[in-house]
C-alpha positions in Angstrom: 17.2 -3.0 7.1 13.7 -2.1 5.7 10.9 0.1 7.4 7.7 1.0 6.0 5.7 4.0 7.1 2.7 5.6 6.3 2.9 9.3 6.1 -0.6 11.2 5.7 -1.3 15.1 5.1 -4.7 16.3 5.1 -5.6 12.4 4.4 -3.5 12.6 1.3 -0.1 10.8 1.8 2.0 7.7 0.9 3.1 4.4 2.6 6.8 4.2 2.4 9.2 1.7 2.4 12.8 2.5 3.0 16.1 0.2 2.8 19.2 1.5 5.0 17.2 5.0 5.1 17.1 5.2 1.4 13.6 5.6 0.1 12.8 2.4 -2.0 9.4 2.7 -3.1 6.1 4.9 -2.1 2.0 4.0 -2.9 0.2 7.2 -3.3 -2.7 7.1 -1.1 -6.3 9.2 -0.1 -8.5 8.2 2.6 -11.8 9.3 3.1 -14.6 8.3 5.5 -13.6 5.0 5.8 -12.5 3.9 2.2 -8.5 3.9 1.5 -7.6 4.4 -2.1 -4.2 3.5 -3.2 -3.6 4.8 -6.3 -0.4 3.7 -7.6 2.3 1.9 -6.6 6.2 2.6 -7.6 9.7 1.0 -6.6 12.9 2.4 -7.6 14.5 0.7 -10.3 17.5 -0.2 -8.1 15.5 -2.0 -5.7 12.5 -4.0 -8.0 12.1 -7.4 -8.0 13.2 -7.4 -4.3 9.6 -7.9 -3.1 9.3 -4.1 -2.3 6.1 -3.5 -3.6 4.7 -6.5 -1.1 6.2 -5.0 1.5 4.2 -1.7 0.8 1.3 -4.3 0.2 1.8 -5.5 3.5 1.4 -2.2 5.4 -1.5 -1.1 3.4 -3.3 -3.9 4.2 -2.5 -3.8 7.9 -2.7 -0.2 8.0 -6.4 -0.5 6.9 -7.0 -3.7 9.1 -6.1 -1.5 12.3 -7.9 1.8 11.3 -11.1 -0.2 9.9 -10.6 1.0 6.2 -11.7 -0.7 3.0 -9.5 -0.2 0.6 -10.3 0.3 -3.2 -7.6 -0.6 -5.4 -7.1 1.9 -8.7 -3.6 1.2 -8.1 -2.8 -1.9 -11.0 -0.7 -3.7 -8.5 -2.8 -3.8 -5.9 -6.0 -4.5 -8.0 -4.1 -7.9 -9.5 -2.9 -8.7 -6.0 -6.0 -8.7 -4.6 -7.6 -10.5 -7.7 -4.9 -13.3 -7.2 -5.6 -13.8 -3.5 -8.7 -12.6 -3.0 -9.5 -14.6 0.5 -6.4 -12.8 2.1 -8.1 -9.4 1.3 -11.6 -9.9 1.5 -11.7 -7.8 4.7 -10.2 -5.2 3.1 -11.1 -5.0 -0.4 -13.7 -2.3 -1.4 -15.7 -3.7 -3.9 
């Protein structure tokens, strides 16, 4: 079963997504005032193309929706995500 958490130190962290406890995939992360950068994304190579990188997309975005955070996307992923659908993120996206 997958969870995803976010995990912050010092505003400094990850969002993590595990499958059966096993840590799949991670986006580095920095918030500050109320912008939330996501630097880069990564999925292990036994678990890509198994739509865990949208899962860590998913609580990002919702992560930032419920602390009222605009995110800015360095992060490739993230940036082409958002460019591909940018109505779903509009509330979100720091441009």
């Amino acid at each position: 079963m997958e969870k995803t958490t976010v995990v912050l130190n010092n505003n400094k962290g990850e969002v993590q997504v595990f499958s059966d406890d096993i840590k799949a995939g991670f986006m580095d992360i920095a918030i500050k005032d109320t912008r939330l950068t996501v630097f880069h994304t990564e999925v292990a190579p036994a678990y890509e193309g198994k739509g865990f990188a949208k899962l860590l997309l998913a609580r990002l975005v919702s992560y930032a929706r419920e602390n009222n955070l605009q995110i800015v996307p360095l992060c490739p992923y993230v940036l082409m995500q958002f460019r591909r659908h940018p109505e779903e993120y509009k509330d979100v996206w720091a441009k």
